[in-house]
C-alpha positions as CSV (number, residue, x, y, z in Angstrom):
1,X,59.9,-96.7,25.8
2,X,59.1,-94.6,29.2
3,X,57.7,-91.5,29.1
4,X,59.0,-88.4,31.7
5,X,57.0,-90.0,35.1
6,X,59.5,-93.3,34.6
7,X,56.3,-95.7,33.0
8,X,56.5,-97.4,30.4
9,X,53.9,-94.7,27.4
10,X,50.7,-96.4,26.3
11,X,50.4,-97.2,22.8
12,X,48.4,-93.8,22.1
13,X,51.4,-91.7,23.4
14,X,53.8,-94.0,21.4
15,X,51.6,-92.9,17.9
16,X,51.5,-89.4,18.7
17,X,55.2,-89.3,19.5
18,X,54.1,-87.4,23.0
19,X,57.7,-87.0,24.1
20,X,58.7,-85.0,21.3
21,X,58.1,-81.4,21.6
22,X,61.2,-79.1,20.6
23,X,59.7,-76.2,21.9
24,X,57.8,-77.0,24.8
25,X,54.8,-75.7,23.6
26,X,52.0,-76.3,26.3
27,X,49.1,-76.3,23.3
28,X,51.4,-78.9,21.3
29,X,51.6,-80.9,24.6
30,X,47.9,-80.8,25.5
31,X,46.8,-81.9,21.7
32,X,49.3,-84.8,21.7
33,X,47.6,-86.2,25.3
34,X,44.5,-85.7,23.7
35,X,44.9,-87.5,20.7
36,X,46.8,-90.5,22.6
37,X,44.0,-90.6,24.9
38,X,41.8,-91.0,21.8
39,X,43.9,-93.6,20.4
40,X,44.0,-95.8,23.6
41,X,40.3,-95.8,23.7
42,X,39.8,-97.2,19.9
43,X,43.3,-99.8,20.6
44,X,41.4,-100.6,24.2
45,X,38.0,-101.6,22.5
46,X,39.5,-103.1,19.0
47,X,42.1,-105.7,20.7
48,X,40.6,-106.3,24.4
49,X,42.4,-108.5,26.5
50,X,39.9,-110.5,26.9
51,X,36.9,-111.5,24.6
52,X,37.1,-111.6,20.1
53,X,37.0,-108.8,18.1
54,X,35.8,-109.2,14.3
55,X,38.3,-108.6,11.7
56,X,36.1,-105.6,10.7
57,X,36.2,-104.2,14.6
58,X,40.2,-104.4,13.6
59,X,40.1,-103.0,10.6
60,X,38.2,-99.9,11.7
61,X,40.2,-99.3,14.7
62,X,43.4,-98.8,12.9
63,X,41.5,-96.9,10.4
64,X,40.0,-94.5,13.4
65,X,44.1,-94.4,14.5
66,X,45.4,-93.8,11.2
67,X,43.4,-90.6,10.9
68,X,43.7,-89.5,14.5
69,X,47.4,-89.7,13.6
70,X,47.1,-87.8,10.7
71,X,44.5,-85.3,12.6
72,X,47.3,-84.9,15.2
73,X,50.1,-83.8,12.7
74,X,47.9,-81.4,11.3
75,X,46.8,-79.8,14.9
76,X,50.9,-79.6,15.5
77,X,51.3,-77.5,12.1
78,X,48.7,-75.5,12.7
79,X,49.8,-74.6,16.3
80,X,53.2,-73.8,15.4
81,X,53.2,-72.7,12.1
82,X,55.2,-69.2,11.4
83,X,54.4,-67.0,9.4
């Protein structure tokens, strides 16, 4: 999957769905790069290239994703909620 610059999106921007914004909203944009950015640091240190992680390192990583995910989400509602 490519983001809009033509390379191929970084498993953060993949999680956080950065391409999808309906209504262009600049704040929704900003807290999606954020939250990828967050996610990309935990996948970065959980599954290195090189070097072993522990099974617990794992585990907490997709933990710390799973909640930035959900964090994320929430962020989106509460930006564009209507009254």
């Amino acid at each position: 999957m490519e983001n809009t610059t033509g390379r191929e999106m970084t498993y953060g921007e993949k999680a956080v769905g950065l391409t999808f914004n309906p209504s262009n909203d600049p704040k929704v944009q900003k807290v999606k790069e954020l939250y990828a950015e967050i996610i990309d640091i935990v996948i970065n240190n959980a599954y290195p290239v090189e070097g072993g992680k522990t099974t617990e390192m794992q585990t907490l990583s997709t933990e710390a994703i799973r909640q930035a995910q959900t964090a994320q989400m929430w962020a989106v509602k509460a930006i564009t909620y209507q009254f």
